[in-house]
PDB file of the backbone (N, CA, C, O) and the ligand in Angstrom, with CONECT records:
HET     ZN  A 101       1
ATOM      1  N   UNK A   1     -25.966 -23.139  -4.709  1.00  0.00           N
ATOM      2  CA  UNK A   1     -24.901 -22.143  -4.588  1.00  0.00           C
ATOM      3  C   UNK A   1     -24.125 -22.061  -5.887  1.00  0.00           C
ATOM      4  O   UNK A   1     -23.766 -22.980  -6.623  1.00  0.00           O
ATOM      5  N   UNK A   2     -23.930 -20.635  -6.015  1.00  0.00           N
ATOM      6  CA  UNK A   2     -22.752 -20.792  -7.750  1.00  0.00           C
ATOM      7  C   UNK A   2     -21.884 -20.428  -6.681  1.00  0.00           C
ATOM      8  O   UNK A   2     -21.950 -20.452  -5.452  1.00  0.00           O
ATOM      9  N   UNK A   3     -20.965 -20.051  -7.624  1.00  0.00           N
ATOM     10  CA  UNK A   3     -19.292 -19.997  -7.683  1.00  0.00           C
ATOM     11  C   UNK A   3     -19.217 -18.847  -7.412  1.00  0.00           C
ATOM     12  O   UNK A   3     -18.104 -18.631  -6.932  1.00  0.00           O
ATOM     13  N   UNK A   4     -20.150 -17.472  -7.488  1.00  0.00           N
ATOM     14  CA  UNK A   4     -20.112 -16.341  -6.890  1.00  0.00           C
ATOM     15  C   UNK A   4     -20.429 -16.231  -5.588  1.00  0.00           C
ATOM     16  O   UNK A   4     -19.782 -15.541  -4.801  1.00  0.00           O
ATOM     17  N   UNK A   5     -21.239 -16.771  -5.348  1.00  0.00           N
ATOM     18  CA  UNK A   5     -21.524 -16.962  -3.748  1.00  0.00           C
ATOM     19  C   UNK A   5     -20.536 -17.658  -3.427  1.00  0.00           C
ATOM     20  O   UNK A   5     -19.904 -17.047  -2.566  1.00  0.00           O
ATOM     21  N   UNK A   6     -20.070 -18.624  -3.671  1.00  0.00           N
ATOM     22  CA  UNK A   6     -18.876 -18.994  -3.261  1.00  0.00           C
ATOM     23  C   UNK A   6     -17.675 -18.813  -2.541  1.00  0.00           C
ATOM     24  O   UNK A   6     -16.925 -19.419  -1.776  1.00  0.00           O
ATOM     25  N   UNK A   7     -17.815 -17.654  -3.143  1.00  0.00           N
ATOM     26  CA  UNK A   7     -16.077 -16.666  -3.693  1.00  0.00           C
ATOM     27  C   UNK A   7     -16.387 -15.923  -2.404  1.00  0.00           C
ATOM     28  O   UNK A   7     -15.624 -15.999  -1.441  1.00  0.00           O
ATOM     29  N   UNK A   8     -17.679 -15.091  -2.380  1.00  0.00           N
ATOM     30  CA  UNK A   8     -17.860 -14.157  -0.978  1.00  0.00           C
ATOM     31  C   UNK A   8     -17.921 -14.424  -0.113  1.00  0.00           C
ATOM     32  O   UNK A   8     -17.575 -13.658   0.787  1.00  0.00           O
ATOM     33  N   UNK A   9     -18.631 -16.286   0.272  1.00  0.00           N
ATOM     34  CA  UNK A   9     -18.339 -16.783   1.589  1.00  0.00           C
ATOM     35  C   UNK A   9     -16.376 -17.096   2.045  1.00  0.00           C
ATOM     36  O   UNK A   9     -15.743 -16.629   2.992  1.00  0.00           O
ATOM     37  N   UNK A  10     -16.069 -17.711   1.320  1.00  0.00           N
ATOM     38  CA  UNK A  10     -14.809 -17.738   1.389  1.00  0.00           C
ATOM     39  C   UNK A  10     -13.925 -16.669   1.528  1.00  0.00           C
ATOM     40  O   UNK A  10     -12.835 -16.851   2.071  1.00  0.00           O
ATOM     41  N   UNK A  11     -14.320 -15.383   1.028  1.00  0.00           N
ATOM     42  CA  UNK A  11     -13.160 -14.505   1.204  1.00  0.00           C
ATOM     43  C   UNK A  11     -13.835 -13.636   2.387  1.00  0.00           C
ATOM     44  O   UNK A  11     -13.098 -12.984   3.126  1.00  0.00           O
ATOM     45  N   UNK A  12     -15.135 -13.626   2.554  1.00  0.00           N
ATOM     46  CA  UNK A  12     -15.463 -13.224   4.154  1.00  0.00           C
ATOM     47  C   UNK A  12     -15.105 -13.571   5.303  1.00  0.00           C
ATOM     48  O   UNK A  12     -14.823 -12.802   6.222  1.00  0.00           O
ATOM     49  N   UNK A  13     -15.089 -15.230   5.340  1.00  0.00           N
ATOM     50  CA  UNK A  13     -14.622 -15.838   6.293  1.00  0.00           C
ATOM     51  C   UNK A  13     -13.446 -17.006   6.040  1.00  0.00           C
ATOM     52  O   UNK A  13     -13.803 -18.116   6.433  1.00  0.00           O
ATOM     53  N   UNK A  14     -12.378 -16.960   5.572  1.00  0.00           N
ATOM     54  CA  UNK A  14     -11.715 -17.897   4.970  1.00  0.00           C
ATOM     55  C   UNK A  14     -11.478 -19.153   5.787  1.00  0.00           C
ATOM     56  O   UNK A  14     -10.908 -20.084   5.220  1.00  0.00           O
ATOM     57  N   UNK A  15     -11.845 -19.287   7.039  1.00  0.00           N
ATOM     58  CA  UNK A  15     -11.424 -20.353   8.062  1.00  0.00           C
ATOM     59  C   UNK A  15     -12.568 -21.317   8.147  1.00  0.00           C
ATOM     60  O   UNK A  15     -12.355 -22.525   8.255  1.00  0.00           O
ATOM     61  N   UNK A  16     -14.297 -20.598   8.081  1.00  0.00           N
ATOM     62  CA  UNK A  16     -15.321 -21.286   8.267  1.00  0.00           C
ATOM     63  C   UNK A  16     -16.338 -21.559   7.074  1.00  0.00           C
ATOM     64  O   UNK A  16     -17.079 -20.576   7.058  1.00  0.00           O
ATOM     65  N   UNK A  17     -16.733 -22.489   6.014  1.00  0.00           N
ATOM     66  CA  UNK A  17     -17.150 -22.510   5.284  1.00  0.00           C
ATOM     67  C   UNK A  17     -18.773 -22.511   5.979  1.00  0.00           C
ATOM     68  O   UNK A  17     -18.758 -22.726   7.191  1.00  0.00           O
ATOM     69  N   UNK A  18     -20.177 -22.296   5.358  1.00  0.00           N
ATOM     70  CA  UNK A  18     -21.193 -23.492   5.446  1.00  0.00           C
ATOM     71  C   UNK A  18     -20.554 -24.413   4.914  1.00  0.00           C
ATOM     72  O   UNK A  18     -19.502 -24.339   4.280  1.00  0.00           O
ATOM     73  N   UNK A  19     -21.466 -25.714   5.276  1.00  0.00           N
ATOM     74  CA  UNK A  19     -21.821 -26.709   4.775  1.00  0.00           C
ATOM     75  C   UNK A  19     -22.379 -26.909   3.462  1.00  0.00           C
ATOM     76  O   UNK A  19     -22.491 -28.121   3.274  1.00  0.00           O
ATOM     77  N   UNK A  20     -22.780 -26.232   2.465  1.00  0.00           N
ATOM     78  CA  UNK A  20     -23.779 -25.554   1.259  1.00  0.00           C
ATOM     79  C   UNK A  20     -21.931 -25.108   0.760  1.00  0.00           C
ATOM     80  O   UNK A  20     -21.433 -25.609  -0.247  1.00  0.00           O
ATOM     81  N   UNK A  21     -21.375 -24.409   1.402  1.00  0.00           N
ATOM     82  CA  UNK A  21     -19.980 -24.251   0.138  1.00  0.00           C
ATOM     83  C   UNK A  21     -18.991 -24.767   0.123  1.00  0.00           C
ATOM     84  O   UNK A  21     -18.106 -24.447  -0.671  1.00  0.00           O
ATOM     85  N   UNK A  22     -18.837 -25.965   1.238  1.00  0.00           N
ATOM     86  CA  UNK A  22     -18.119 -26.910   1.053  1.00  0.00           C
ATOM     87  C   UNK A  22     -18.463 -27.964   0.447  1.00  0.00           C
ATOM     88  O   UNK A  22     -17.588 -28.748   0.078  1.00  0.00           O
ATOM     89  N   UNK A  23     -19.939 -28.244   0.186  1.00  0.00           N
ATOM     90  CA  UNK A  23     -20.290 -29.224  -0.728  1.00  0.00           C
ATOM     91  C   UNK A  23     -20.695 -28.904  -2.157  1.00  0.00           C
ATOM     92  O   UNK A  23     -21.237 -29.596  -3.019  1.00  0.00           O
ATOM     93  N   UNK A  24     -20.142 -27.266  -2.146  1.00  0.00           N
ATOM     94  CA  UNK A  24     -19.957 -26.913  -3.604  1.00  0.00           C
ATOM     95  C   UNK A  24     -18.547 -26.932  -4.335  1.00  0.00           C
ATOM     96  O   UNK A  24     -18.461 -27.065  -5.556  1.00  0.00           O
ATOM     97  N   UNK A  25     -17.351 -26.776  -3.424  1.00  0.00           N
ATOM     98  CA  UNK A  25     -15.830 -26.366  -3.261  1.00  0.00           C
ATOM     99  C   UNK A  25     -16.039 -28.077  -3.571  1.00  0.00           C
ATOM    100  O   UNK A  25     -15.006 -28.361  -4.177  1.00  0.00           O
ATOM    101  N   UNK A  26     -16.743 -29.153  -3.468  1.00  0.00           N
ATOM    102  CA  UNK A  26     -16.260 -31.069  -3.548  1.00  0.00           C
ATOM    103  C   UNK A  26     -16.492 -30.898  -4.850  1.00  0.00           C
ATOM    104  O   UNK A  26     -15.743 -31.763  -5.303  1.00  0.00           O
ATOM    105  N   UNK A  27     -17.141 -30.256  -6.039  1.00  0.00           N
ATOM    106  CA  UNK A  27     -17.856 -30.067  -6.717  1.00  0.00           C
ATOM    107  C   UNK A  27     -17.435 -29.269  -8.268  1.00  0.00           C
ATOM    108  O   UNK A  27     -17.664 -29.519  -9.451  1.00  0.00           O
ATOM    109  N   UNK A  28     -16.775 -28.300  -7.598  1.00  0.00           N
ATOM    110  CA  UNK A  28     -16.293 -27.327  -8.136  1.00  0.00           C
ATOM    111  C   UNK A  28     -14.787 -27.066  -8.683  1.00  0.00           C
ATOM    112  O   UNK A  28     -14.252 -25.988  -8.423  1.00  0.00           O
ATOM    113  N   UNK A  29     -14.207 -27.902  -9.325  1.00  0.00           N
ATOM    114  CA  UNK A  29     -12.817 -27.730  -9.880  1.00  0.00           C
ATOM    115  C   UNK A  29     -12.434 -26.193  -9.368  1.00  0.00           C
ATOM    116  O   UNK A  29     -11.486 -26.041  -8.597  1.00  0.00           O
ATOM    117  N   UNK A  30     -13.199 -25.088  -9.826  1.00  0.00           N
ATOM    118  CA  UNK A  30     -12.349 -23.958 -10.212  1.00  0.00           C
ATOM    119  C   UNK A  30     -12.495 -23.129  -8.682  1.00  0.00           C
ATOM    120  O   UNK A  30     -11.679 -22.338  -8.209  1.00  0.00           O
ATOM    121  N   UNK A  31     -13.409 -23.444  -8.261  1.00  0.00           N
ATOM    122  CA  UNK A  31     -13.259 -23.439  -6.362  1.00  0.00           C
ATOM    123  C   UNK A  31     -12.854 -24.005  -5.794  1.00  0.00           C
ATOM    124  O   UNK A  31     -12.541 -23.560  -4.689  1.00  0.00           O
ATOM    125  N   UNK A  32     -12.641 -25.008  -6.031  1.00  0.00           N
ATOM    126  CA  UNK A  32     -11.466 -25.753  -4.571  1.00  0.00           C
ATOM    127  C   UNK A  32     -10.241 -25.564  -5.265  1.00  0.00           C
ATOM    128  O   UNK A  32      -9.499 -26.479  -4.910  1.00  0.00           O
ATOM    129  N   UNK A  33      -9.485 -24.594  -6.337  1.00  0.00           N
ATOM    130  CA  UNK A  33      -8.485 -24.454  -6.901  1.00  0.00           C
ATOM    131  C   UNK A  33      -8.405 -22.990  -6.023  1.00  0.00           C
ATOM    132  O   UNK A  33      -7.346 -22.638  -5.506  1.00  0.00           O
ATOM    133  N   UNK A  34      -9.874 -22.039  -5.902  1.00  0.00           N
ATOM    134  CA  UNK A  34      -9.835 -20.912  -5.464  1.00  0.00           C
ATOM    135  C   UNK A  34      -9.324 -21.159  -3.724  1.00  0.00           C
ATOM    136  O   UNK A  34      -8.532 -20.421  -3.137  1.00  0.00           O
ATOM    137  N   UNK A  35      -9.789 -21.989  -3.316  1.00  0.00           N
ATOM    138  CA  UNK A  35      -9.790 -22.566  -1.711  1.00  0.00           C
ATOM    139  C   UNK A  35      -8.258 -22.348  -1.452  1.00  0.00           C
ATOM    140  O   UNK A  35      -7.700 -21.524  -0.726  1.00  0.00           O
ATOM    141  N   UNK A  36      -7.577 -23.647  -2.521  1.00  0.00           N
ATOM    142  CA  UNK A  36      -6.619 -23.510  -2.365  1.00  0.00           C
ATOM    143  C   UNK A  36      -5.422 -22.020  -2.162  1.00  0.00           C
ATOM    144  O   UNK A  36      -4.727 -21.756  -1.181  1.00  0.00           O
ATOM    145  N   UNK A  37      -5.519 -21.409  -3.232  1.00  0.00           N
ATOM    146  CA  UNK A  37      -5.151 -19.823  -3.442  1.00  0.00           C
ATOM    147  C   UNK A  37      -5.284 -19.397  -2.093  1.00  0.00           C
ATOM    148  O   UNK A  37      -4.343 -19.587  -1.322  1.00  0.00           O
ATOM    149  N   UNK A  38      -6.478 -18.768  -1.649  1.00  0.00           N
ATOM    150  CA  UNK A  38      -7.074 -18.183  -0.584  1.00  0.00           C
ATOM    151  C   UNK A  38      -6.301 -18.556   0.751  1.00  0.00           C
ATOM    152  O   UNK A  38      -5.834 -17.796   1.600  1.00  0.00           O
ATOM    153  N   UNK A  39      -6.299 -20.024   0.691  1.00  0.00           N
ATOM    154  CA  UNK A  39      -5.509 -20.821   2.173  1.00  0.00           C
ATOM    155  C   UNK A  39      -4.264 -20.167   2.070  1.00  0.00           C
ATOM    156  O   UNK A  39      -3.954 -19.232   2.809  1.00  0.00           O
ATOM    157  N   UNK A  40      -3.772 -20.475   1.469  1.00  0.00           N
ATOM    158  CA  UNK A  40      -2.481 -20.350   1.151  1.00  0.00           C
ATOM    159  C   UNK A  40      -1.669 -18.095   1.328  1.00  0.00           C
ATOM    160  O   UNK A  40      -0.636 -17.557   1.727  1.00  0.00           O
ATOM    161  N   UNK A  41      -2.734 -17.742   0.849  1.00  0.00           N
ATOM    162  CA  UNK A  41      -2.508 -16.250   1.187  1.00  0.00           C
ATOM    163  C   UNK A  41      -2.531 -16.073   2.072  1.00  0.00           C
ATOM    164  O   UNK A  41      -1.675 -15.365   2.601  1.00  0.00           O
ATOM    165  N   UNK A  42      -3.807 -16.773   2.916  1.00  0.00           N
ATOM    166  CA  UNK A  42      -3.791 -16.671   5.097  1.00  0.00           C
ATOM    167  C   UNK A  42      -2.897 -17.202   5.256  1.00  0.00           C
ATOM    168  O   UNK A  42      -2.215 -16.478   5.982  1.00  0.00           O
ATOM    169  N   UNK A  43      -2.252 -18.293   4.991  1.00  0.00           N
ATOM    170  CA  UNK A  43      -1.315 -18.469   5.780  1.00  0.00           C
ATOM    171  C   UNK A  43       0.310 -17.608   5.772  1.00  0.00           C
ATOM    172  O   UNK A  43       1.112 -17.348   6.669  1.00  0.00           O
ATOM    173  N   UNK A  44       0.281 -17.285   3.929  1.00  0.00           N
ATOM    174  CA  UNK A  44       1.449 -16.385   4.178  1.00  0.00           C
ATOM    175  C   UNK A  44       1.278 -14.767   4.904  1.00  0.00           C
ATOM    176  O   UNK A  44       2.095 -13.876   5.135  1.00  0.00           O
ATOM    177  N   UNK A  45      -0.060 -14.885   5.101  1.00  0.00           N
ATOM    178  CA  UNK A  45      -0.412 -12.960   5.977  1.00  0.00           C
ATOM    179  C   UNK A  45      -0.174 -13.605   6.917  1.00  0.00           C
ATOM    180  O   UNK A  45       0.636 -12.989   7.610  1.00  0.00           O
ATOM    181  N   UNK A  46      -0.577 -15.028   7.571  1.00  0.00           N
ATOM    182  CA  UNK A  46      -0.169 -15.574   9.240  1.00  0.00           C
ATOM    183  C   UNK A  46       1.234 -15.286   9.894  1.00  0.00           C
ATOM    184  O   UNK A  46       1.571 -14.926  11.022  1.00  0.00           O
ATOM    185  N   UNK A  47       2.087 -15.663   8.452  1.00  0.00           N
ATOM    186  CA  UNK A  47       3.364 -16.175   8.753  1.00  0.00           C
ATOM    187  C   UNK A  47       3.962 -14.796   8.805  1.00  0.00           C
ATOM    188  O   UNK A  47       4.867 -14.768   9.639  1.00  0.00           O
ATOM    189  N   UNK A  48       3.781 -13.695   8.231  1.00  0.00           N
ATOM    190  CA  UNK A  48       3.982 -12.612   8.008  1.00  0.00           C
ATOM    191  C   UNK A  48       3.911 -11.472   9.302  1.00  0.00           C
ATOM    192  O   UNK A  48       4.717 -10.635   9.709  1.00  0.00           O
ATOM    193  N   UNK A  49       2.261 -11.952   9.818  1.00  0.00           N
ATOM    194  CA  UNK A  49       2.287 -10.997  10.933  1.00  0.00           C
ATOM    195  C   UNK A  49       2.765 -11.610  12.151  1.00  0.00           C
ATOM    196  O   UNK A  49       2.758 -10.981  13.209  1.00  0.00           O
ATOM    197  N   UNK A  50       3.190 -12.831  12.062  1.00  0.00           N
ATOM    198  CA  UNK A  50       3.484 -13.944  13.193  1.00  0.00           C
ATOM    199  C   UNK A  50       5.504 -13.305  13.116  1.00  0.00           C
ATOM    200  O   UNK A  50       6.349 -13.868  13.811  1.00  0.00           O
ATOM    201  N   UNK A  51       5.844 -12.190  12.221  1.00  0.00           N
ATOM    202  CA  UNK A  51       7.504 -12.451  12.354  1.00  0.00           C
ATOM    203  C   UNK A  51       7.781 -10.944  13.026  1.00  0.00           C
ATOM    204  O   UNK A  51       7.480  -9.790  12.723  1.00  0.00           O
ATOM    205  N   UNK A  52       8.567 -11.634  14.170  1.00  0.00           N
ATOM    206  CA  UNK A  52       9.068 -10.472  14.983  1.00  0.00           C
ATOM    207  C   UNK A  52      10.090  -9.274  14.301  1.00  0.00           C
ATOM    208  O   UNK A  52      11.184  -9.328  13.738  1.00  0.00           O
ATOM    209  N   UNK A  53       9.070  -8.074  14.683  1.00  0.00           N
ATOM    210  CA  UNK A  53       9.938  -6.816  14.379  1.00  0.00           C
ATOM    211  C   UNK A  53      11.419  -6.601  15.371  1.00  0.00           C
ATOM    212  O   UNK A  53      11.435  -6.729  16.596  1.00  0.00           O
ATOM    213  N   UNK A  54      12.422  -6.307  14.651  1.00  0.00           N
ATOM    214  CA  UNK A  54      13.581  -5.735  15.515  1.00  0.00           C
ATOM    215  C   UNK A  54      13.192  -4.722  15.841  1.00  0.00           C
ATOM    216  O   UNK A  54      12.576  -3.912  15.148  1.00  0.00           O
ATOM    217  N   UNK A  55      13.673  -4.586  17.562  1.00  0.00           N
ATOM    218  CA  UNK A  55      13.657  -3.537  17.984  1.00  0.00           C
ATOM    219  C   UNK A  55      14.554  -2.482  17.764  1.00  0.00           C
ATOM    220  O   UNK A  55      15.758  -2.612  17.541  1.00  0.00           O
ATOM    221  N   UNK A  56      13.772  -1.177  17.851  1.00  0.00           N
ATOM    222  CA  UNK A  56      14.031   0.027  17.269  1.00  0.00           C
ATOM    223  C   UNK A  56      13.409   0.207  15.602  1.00  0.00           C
ATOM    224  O   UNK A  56      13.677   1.265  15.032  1.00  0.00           O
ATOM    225  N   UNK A  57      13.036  -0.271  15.265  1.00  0.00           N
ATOM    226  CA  UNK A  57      12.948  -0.816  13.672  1.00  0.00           C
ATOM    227  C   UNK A  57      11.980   0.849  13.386  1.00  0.00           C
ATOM    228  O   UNK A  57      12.526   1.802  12.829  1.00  0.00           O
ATOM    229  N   UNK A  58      10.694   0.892  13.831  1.00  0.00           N
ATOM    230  CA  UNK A  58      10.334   2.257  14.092  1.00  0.00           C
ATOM    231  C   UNK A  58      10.643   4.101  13.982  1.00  0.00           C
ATOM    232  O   UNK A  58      10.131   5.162  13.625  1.00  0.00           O
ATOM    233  N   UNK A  59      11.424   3.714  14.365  1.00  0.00           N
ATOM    234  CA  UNK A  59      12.344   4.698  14.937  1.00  0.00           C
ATOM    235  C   UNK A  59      13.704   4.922  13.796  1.00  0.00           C
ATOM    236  O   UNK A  59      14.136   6.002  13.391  1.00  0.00           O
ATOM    237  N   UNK A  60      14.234   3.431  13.417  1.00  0.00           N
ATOM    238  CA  UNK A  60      15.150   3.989  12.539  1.00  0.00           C
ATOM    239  C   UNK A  60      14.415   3.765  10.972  1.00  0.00           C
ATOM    240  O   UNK A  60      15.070   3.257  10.062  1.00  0.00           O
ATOM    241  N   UNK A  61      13.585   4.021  10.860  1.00  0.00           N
ATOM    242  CA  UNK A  61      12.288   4.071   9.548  1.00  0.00           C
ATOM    243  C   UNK A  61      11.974   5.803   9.708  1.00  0.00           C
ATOM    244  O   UNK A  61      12.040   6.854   9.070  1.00  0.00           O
ATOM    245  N   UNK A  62      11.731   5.454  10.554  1.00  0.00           N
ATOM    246  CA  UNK A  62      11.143   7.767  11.024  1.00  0.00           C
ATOM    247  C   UNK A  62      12.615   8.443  10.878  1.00  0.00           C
ATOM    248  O   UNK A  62      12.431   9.527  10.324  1.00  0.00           O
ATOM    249  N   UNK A  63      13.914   8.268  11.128  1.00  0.00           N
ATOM    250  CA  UNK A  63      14.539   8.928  11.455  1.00  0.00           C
ATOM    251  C   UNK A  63      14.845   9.055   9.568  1.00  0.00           C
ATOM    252  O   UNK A  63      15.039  10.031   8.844  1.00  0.00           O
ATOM    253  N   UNK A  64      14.768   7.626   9.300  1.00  0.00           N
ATOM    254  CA  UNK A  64      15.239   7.653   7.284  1.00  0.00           C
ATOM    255  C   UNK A  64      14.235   8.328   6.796  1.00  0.00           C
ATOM    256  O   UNK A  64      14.458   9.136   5.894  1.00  0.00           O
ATOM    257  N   UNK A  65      13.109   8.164   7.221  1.00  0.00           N
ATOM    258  CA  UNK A  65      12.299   9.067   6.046  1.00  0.00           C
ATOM    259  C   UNK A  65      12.372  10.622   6.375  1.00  0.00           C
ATOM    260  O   UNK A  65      12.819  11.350   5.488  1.00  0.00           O
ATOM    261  N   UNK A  66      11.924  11.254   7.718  1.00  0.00           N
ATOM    262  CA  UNK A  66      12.489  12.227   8.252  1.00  0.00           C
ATOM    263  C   UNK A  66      13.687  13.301   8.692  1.00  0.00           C
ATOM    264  O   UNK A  66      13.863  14.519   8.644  1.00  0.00           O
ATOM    265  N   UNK A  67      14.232  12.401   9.042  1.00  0.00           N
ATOM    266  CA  UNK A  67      15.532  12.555   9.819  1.00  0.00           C
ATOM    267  C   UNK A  67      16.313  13.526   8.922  1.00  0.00           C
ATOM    268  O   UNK A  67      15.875  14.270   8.044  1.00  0.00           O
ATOM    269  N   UNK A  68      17.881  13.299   9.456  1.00  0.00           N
ATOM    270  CA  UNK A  68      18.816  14.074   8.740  1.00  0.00           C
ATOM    271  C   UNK A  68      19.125  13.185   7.424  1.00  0.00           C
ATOM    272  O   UNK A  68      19.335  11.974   7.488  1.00  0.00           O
ATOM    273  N   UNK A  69      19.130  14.051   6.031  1.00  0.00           N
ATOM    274  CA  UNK A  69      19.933  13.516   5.006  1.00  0.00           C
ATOM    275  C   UNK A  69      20.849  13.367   4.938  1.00  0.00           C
ATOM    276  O   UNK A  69      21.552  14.221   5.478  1.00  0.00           O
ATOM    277  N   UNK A  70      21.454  12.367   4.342  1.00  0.00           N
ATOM    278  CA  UNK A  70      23.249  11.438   3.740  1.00  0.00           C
ATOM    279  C   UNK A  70      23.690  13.044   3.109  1.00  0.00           C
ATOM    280  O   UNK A  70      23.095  13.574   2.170  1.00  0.00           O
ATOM    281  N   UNK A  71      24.962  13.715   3.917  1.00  0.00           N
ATOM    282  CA  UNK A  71      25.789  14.841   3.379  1.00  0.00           C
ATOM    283  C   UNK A  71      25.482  14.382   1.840  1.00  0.00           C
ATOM    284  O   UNK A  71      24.518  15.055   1.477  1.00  0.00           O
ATOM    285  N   UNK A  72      25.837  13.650   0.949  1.00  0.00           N
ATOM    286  CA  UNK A  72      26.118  13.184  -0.401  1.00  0.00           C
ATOM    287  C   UNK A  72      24.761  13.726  -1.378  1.00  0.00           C
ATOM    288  O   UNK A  72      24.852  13.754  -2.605  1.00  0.00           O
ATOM    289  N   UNK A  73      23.528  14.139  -0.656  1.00  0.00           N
ATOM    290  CA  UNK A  73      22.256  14.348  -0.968  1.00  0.00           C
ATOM    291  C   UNK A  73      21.905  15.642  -0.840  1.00  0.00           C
ATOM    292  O   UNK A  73      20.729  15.998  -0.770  1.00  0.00           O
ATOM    293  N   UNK A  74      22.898  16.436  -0.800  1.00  0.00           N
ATOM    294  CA  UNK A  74      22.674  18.112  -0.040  1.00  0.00           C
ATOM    295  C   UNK A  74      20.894  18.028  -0.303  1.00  0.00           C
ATOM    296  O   UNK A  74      20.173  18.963   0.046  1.00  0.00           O
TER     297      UNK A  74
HETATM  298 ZN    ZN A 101     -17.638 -22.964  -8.106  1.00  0.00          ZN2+
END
């Protein structure tokens, strides 16, 4: 396995390696540096889609982009 194959198993499936690219990632300074990176982005998209929207939040987004303009903006 190179480091290109690597890169595509990992960013295809970031949770499940083979066995073949985890015993390349033991191996590989500049891939298990990439591993690292990668983990670390899932977990901040985790933490991200894991944070509760306020309600109405929707609605007062449509009404700002849509809605009525600030008098100050004729
Ligand atoms: Zn590599």
């Amino acid at each position: 396995m190179n480091c290109l194959e690597f890169h595509r198993l990992k960013l295809a499936d970031p949770h499940r390696l083979p066995p073949e690219a985890q015993a390349h990632a033991a191996q590989c300074a500049a891939c298990a540096a990439f591993v690292i990176s990668v983990d670390q982005a899932e977990r901040d998209l985790e933490r991200t889609l894991a944070t509760p929207v306020p309600e109405g939040l929707a609605d007062r987004v449509l009404l700002r982009v849509h809605g009525a303009r600030p008098a100050w903006r004729a």
